[in-house]
C-alpha positions in Angstrom: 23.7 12.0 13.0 20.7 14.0 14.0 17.4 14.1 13.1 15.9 17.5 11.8 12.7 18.8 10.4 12.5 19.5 6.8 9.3 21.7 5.9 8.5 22.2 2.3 6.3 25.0 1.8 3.9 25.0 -1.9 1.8 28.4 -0.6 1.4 30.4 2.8 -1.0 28.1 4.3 0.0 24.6 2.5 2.9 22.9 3.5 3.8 19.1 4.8 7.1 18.4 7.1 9.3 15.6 7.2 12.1 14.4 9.6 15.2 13.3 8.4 18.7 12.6 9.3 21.7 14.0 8.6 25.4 15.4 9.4 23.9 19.1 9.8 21.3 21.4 8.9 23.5 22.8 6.3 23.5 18.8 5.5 19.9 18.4 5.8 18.9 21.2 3.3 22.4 20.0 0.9 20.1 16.3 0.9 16.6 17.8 -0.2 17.3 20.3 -2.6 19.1 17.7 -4.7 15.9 16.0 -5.3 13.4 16.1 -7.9 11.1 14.4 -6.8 10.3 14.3 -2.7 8.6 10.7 -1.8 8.2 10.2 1.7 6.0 8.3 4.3 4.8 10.4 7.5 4.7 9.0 11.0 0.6 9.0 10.7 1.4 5.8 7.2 0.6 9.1 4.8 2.8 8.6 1.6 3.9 11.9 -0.1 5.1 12.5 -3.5 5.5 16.1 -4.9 7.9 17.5 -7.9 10.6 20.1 -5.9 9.7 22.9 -8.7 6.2 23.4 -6.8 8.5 24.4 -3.6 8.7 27.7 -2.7 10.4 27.6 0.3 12.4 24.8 2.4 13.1 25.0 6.3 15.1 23.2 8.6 15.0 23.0 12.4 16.4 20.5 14.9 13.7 17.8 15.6 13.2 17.6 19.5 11.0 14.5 20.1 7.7 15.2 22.3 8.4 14.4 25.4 5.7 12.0 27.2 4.2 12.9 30.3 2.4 9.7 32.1 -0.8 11.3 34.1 -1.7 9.3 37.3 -4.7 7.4 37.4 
């Protein structure tokens, strides 16, 4: 399984993102569009909850994790 990054776009400039895991992109996108209703908690504790007829638009992308750079004192 890998993790990928589902964005759900409502307008141009709105949108939220959410990781997820799954099989495939093909997967990924299979797994969200069968919802009605999208609940979700982000990384930052914010809880989502939105009704999948206000999407206009779904991504998917492979999630790459940030990689951490320690700076020297």
């Amino acid at each position: 399984m890998e993790n990928y990054k589902v964005t759900y776009y409502f307008s141009k400039e709105f949108y939220v993102t959410q990781i997820v895991e799954a099989a495939s992109k093909e997967a990924a996108m299979r797994d969200v569009k069968g919802e009605k209703v999208v609940r979700f908690e982000d990384s930052k504790g914010i809880l989502y909850e939105f009704d999948m007829s206000d999407v206009k638009l779904i991504t998917v992308s492979e999630f790459k994790q940030p990689r951490v750079i320690a700076k020297p004192f």
